[in-house]
gemmi code that builds the backbone of each chain (N, CA, C; Angstrom):
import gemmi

chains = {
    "A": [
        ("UNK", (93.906, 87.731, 110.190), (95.131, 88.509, 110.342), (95.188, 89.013, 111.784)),
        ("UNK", (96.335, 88.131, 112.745), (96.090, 88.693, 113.866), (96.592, 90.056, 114.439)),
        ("UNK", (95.948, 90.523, 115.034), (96.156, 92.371, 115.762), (97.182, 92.713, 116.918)),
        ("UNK", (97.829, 93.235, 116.817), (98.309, 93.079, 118.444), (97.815, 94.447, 119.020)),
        ("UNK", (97.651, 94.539, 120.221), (97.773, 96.107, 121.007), (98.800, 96.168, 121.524)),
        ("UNK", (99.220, 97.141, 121.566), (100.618, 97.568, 121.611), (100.264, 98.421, 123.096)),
        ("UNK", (100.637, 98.895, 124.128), (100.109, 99.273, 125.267), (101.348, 99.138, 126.426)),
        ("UNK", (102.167, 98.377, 126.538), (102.916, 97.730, 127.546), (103.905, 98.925, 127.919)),
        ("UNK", (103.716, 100.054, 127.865), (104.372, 101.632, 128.020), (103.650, 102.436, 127.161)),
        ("UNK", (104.436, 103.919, 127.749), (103.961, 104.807, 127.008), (104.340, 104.884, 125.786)),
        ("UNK", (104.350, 105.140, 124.621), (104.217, 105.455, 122.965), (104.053, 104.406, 122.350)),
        ("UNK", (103.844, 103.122, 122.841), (103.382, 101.921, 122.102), (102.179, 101.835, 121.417)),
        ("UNK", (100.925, 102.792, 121.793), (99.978, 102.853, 121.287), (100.413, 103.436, 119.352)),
        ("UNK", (101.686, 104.153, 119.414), (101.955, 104.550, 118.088), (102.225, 103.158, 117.530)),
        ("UNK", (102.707, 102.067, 117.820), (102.773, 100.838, 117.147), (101.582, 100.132, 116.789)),
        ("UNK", (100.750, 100.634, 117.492), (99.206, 99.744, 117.466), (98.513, 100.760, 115.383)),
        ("UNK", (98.756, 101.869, 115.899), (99.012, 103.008, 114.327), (99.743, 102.190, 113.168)),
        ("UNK", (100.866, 102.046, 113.853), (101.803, 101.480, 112.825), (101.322, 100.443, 112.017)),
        ("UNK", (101.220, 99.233, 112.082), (100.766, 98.075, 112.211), (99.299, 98.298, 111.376)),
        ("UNK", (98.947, 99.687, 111.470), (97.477, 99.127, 110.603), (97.673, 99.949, 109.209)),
        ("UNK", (98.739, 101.373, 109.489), (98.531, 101.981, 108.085), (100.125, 101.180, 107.270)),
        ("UNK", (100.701, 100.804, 107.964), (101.908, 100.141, 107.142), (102.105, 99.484, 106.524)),
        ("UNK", (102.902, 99.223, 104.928), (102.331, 98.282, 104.243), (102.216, 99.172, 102.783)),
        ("UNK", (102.916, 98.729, 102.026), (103.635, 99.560, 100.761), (101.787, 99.992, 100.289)),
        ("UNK", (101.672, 101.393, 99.797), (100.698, 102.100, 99.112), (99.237, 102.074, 99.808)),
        ("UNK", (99.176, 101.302, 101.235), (97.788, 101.358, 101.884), (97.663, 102.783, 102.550)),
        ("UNK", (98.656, 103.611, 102.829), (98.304, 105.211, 103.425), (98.030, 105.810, 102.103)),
        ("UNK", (99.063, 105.863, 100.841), (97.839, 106.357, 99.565), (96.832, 106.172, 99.269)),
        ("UNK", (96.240, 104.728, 99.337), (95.211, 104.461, 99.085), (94.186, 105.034, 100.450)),
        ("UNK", (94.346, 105.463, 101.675), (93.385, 106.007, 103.250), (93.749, 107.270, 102.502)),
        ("UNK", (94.756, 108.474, 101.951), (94.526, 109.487, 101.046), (93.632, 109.344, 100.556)),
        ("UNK", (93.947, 109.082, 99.279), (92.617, 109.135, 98.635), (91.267, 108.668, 98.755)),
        ("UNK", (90.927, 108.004, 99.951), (89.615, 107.780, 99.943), (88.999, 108.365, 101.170)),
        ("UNK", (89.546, 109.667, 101.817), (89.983, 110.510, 102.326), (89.601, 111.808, 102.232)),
        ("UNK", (90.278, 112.195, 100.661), (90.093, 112.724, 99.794), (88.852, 112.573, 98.590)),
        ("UNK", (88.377, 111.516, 98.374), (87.228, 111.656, 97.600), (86.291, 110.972, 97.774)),
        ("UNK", (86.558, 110.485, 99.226), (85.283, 109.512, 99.851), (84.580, 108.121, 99.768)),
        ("UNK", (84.538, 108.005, 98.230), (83.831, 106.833, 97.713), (84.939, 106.598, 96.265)),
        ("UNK", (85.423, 105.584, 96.458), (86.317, 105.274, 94.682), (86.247, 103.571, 94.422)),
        ("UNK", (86.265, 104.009, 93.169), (86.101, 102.578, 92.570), (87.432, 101.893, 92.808)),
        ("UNK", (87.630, 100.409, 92.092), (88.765, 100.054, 92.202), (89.430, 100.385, 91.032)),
        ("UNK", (88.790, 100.570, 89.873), (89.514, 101.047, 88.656), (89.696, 102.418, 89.021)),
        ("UNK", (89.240, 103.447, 89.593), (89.462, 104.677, 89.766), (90.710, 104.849, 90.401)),
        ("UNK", (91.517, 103.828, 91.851), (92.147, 103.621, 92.703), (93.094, 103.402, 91.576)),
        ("UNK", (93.211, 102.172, 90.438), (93.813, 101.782, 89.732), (94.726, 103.232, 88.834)),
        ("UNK", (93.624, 103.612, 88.361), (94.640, 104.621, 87.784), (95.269, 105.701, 88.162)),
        ("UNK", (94.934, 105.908, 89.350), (95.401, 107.005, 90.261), (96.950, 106.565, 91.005)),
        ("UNK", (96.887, 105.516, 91.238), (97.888, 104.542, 91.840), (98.788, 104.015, 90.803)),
        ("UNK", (99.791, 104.251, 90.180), (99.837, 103.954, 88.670), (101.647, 103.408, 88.922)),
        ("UNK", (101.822, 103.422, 89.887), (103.128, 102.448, 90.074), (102.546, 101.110, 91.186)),
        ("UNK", (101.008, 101.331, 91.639), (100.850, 99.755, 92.208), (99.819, 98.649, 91.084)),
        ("UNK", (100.499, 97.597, 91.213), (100.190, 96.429, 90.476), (98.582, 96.186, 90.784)),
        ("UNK", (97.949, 95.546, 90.321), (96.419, 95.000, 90.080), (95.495, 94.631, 91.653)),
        ("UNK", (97.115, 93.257, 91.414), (97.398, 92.343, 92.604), (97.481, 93.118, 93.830)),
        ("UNK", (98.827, 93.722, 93.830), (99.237, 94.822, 95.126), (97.528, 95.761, 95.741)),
        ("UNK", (96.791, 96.315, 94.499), (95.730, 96.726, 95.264), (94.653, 95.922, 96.072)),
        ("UNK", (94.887, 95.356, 94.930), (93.847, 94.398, 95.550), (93.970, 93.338, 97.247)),
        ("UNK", (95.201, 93.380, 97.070), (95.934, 92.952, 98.537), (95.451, 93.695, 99.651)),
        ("UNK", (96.302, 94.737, 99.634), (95.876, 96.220, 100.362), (94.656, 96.649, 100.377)),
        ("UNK", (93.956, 96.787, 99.823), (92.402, 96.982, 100.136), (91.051, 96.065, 101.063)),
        ("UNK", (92.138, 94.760, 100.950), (91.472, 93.146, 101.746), (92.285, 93.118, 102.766)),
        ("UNK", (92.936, 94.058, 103.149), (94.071, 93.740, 104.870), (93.156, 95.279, 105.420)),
        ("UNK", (92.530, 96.471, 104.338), (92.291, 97.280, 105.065), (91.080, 97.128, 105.525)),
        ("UNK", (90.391, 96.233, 104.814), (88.475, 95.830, 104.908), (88.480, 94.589, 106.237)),
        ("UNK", (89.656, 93.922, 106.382), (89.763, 92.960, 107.959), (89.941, 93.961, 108.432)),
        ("UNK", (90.742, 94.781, 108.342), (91.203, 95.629, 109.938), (90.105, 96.615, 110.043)),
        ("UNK", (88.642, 96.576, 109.431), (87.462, 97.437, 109.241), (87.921, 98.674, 109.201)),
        ("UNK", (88.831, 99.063, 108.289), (89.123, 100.717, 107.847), (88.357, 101.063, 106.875)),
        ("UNK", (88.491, 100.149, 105.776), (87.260, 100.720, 104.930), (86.271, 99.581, 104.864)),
        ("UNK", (85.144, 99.660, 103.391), (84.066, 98.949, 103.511), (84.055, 99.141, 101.942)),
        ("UNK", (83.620, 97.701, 101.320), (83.488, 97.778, 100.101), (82.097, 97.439, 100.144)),
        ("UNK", (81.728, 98.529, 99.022), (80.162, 97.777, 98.366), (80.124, 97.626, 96.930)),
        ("UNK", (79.281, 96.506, 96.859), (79.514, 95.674, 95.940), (77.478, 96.044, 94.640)),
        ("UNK", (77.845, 96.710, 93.643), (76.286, 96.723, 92.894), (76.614, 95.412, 91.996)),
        ("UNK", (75.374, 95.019, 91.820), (75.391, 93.683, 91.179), (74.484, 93.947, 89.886)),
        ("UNK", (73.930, 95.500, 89.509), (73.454, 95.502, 88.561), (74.551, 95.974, 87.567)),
        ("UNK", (74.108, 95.848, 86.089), (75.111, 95.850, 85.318), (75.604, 97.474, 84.903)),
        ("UNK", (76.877, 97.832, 83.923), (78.006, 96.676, 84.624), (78.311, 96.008, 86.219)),
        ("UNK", (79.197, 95.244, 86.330), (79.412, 94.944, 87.995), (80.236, 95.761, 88.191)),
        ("UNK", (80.022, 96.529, 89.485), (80.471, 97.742, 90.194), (81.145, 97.334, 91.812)),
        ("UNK", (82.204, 97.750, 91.948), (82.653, 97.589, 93.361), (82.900, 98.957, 94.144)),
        ("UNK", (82.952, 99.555, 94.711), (83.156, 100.723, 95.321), (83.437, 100.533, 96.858)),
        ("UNK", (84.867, 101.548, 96.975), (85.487, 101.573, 98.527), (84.980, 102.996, 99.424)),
        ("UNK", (85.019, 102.518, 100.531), (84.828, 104.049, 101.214), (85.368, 103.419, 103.154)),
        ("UNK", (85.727, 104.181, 103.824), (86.344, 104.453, 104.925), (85.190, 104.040, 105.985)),
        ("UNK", (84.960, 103.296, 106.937), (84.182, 102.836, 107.975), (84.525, 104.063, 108.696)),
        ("UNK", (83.493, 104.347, 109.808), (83.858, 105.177, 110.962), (84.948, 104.974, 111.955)),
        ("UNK", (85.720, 103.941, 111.716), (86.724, 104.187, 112.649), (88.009, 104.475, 111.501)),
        ("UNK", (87.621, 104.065, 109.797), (89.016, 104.776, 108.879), (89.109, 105.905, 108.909)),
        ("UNK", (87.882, 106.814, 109.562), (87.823, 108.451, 109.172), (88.044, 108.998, 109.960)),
        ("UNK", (88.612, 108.191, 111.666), (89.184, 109.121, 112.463), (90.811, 109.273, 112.199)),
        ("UNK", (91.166, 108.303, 111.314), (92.664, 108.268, 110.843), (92.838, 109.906, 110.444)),
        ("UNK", (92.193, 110.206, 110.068), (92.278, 111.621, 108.794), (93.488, 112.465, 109.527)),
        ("UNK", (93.199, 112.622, 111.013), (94.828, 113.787, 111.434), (95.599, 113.195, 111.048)),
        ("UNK", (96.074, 111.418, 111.296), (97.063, 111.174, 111.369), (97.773, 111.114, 109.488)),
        ("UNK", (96.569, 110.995, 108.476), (97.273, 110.572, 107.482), (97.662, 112.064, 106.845)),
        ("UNK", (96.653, 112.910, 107.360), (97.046, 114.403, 106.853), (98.267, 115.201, 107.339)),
        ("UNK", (98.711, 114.461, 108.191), (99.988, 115.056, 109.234), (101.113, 114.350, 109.040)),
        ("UNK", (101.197, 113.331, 107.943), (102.001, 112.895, 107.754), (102.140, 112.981, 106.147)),
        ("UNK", (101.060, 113.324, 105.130), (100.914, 113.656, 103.935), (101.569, 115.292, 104.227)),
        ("UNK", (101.841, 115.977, 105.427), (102.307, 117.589, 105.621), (103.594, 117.593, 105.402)),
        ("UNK", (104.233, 116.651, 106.554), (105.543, 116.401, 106.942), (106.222, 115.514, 105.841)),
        ("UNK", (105.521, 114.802, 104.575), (106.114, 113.971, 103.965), (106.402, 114.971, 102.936)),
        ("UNK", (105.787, 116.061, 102.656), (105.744, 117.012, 101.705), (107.012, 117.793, 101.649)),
        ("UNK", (107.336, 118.500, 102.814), (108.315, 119.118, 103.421), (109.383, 118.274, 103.351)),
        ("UNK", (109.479, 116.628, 103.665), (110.612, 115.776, 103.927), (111.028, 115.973, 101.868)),
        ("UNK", (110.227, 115.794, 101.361), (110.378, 115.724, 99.871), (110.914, 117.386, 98.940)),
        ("UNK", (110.891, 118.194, 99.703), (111.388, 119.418, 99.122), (113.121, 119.506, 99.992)),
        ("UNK", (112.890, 119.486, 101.431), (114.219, 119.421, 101.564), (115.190, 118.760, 100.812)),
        ("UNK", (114.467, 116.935, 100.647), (115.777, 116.178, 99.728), (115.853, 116.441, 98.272)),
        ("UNK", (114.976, 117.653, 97.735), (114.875, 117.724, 96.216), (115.997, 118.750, 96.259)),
        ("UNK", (116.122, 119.798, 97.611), (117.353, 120.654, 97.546), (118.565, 120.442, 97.989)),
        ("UNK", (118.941, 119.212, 98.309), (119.915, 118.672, 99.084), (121.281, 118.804, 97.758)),
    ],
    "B": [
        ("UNK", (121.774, 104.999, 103.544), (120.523, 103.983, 103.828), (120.206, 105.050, 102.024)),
        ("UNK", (119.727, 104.516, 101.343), (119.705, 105.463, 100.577), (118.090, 105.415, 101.013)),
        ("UNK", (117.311, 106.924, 100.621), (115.938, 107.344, 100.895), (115.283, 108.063, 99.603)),
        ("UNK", (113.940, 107.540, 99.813), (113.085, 107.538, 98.494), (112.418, 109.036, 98.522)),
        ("UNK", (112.445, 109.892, 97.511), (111.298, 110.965, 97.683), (109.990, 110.548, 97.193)),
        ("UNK", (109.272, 110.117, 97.919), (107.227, 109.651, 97.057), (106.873, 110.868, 96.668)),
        ("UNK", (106.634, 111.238, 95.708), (106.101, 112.533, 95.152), (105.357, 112.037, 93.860)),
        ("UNK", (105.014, 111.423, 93.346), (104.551, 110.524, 91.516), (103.358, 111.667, 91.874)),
        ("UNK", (102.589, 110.615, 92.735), (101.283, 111.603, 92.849), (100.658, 111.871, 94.169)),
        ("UNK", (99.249, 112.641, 94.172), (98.613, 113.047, 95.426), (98.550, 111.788, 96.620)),
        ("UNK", (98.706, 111.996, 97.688), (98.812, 111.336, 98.947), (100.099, 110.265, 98.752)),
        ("UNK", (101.269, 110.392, 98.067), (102.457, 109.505, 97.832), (103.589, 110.029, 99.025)),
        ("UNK", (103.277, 111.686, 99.189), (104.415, 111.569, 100.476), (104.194, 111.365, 101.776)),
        ("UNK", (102.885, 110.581, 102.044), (102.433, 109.953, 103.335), (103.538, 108.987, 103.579)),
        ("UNK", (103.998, 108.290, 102.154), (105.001, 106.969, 101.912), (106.816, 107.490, 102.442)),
        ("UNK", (106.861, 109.146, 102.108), (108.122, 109.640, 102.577), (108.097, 109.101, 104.043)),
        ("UNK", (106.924, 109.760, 104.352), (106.947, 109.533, 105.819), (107.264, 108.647, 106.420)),
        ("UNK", (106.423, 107.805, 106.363), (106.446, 106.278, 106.554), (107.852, 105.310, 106.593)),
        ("UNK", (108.776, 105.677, 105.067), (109.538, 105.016, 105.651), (110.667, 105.768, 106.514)),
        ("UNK", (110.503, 106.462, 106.902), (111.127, 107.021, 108.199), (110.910, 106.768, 109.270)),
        ("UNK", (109.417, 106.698, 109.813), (109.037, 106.447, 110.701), (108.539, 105.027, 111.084)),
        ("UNK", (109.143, 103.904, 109.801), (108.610, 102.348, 110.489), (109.720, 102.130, 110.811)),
        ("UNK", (109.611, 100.670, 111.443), (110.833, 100.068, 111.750), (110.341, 99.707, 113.407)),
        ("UNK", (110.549, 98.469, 113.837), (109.934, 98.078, 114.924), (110.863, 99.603, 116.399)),
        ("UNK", (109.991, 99.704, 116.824), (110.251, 100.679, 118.100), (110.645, 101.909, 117.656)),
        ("UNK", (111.049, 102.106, 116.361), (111.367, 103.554, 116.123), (110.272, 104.529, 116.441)),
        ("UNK", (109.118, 104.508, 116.311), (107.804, 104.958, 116.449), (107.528, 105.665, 118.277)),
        ("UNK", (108.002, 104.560, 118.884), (108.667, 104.727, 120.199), (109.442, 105.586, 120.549)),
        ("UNK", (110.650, 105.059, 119.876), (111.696, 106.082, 120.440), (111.297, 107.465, 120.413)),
        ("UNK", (110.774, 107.929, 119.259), (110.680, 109.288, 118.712), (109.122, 109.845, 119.700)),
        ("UNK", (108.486, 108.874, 120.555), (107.662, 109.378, 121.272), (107.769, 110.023, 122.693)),
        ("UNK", (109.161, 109.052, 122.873), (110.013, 109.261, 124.383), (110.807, 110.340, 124.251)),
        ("UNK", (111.380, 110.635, 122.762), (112.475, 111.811, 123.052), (111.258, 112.894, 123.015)),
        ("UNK", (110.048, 113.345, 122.230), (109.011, 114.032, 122.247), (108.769, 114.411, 123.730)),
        ("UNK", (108.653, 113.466, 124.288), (107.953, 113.719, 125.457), (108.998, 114.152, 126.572)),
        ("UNK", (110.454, 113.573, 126.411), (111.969, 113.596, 127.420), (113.017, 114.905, 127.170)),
        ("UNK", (112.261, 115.109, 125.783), (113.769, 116.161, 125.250), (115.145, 115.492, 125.057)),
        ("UNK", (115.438, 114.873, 125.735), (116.677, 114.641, 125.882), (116.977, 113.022, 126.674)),
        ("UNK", (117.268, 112.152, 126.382), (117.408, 110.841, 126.440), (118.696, 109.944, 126.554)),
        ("UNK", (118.831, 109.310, 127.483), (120.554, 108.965, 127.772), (120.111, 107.344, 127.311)),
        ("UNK", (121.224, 106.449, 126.813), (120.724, 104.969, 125.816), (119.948, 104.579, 126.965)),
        ("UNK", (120.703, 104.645, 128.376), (120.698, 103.338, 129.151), (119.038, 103.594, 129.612)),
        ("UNK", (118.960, 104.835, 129.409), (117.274, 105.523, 130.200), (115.915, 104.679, 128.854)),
        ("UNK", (116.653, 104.915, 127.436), (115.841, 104.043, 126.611), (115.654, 103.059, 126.814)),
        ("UNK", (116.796, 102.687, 126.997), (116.456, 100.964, 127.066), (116.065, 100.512, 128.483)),
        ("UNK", (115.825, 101.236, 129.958), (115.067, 101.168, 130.627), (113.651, 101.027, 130.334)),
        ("UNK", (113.342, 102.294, 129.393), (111.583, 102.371, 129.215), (111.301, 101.547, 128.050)),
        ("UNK", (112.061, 101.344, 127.148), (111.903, 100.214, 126.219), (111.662, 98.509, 126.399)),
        ("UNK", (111.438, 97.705, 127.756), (111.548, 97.023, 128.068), (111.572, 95.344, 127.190)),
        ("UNK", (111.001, 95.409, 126.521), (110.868, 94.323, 125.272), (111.868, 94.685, 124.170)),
        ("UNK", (112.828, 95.610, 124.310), (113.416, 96.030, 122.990), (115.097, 95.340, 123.606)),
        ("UNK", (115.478, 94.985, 122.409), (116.937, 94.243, 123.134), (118.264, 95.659, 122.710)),
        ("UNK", (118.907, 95.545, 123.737), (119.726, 96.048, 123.279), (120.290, 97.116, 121.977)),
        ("UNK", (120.635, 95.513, 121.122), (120.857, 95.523, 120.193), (119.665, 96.474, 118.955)),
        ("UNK", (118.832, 95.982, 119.208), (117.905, 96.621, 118.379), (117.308, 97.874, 118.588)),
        ("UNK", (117.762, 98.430, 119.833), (117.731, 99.687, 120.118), (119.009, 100.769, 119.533)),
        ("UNK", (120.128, 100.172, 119.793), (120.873, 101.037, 119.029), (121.043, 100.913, 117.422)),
        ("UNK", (120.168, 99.772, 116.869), (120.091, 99.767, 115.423), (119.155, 100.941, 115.054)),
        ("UNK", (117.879, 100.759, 115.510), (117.331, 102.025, 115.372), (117.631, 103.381, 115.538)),
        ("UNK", (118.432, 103.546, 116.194), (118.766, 104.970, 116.902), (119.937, 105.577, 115.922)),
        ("UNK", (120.515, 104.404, 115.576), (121.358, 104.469, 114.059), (120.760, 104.971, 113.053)),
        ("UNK", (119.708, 104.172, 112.589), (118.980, 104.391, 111.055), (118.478, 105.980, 111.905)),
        ("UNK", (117.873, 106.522, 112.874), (117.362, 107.653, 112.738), (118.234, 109.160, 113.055)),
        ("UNK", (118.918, 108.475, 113.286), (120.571, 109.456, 113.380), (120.960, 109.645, 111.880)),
        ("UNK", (121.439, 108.287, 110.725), (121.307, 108.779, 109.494), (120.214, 109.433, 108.892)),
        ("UNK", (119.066, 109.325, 109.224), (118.099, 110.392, 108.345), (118.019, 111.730, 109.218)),
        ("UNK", (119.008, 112.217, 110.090), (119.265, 112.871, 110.580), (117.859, 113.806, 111.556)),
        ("UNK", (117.124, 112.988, 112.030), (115.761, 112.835, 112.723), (115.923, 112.966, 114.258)),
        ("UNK", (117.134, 112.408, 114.490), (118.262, 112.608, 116.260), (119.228, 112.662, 115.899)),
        ("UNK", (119.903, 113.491, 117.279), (121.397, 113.624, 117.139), (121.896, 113.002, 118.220)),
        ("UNK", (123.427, 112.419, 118.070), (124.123, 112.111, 119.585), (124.841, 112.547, 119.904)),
        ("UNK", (124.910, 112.812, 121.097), (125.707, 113.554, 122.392), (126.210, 112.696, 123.020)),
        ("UNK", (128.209, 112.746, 122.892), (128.643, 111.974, 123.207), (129.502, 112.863, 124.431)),
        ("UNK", (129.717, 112.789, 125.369), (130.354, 113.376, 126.801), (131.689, 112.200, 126.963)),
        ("UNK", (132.790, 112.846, 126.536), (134.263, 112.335, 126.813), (134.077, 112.128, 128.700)),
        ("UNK", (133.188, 113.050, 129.416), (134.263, 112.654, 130.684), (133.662, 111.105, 131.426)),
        ("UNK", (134.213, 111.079, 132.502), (134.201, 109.723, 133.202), (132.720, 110.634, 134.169)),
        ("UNK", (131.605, 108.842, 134.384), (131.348, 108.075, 133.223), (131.312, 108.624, 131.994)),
        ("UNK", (131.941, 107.640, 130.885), (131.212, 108.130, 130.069), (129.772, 108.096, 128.972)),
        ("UNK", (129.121, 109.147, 128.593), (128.074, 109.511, 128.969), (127.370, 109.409, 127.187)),
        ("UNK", (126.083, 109.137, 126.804), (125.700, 109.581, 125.884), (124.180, 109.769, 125.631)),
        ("UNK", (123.973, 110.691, 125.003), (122.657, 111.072, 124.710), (122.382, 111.411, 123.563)),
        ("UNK", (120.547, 111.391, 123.162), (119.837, 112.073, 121.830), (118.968, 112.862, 122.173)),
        ("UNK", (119.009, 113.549, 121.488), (117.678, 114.209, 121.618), (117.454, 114.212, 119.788)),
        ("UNK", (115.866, 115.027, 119.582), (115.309, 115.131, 118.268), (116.586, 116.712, 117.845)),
        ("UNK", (116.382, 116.555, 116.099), (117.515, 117.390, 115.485), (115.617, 118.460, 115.155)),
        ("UNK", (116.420, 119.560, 114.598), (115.048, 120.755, 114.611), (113.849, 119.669, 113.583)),
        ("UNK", (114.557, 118.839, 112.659), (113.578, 118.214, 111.499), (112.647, 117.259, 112.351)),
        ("UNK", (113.347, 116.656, 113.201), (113.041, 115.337, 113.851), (111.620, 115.917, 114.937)),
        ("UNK", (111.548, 116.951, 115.334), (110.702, 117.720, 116.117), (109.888, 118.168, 115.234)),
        ("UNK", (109.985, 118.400, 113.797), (108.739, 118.352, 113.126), (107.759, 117.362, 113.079)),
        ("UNK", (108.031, 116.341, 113.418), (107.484, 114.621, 113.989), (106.274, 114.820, 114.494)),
        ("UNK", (106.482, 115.882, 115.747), (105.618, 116.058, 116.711), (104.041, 115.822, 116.242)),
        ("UNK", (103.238, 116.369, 115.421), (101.803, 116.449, 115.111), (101.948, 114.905, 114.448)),
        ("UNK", (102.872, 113.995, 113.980), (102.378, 112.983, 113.053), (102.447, 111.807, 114.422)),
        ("UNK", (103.777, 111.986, 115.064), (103.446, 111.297, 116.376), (102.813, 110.958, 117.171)),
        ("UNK", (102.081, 111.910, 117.715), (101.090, 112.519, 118.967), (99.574, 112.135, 117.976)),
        ("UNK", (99.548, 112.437, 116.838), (98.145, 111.911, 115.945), (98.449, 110.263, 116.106)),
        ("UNK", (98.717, 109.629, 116.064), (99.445, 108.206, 115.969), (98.978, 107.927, 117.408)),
        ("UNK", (99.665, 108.128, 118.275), (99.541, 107.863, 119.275), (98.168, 107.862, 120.179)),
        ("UNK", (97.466, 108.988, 119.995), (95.981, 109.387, 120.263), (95.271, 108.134, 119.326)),
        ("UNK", (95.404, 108.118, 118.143), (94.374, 106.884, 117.518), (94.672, 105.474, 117.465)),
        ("UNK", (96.151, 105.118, 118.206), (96.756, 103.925, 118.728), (96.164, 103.501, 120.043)),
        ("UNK", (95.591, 104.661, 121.035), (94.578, 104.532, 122.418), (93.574, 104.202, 122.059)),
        ("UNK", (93.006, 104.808, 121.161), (91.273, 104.704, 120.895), (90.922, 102.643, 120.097)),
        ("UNK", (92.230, 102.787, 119.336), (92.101, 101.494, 118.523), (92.487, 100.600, 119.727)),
        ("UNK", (93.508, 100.340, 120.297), (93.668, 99.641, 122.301), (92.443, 99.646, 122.718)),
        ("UNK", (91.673, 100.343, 123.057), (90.914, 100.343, 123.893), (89.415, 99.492, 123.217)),
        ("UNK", (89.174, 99.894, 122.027), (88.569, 99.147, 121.136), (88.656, 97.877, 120.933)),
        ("UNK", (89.970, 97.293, 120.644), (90.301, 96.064, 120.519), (90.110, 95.099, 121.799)),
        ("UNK", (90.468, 95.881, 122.820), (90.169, 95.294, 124.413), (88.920, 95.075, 124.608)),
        ("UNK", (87.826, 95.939, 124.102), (86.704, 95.477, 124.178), (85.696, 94.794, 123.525)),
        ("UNK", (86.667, 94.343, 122.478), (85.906, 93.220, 122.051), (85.615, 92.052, 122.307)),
    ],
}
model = gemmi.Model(1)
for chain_id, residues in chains.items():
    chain = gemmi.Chain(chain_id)
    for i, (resn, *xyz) in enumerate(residues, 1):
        res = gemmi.Residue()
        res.name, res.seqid = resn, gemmi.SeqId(i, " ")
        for name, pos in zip(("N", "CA", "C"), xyz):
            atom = gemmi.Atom()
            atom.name, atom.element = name, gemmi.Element(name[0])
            atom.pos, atom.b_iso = gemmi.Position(*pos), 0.0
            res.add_atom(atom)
        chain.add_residue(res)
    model.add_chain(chain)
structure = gemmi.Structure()
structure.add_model(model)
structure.setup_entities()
């Protein structure tokens, strides 16, 4: 999946942002693992309860190329998969918390509209 | 444009956000008026250099309807127009500027690989 850097002026580096958390339910899913550090994929599953099987499973393999998170895999029984955030998913944290602030606020204004 | 409230569950209004803030160069724009206050088209599409025209005032459209900028239109000769951010659109600021700071670090990363 190729990357671009975005750089060629000033605020383009926000596109280089763009480009990695964008992408229907992959900033819920950097929430919550965010938020509770280490989650299974069935845990993700039910927490996530308007995304499809497929859809996670998508999103979780575009976020493990772009090394945001890291899956580990136990092979003793049952078989166990578990996600968690690489050191460069956990410097995301201002940006997804600052936009989990402002999305909050965007969602009460239009509930009073 | 009709607009979604994400609220189902925890970390869903990251998704409010989001779709406000994608859309190729919008991410941009809203970094230049941040940083300009106040922005005349022809000065955008100066610093926008890869952005056509056209697709500059599409954007500036969609963020004028979510009412994120406003335009300032000046009747006299020339005539004249400008945006700046509306008070909501300046709430941006911390999700922007977070974006932007981890859009450098990921540039600079990627360059050195």
């Amino acid at each position: 999946m190729k990357r671009q850097v975005f750089d060629c002026q000033p605020g383009c580096p926000v596109e280089s942002t763009l480009q990695i958390i964008s992408g229907k339910w992959k900033s819920v899913i950097l929430y919550h693992l965010l938020q509770e550090k280490v989650c299974h994929f069935g845990s993700l599953q039910r927490q996530l309860v308007n995304c499809s099987r497929r859809m996670l499973a998508l999103q979780l393999k575009k976020l493990e190329q772009d090394q945001i998170i890291e899956k580990i895999t136990y092979q003793d029984q049952p078989f166990k998969t578990e996600y968690r955030l690489t050191l460069q998913g956990q410097t995301l944290k201002p940006v997804i918390l600052a936009m989990a602030v402002w999305g909050e606020k965007y969602n009460r204004l239009q509930k009073n509209k």
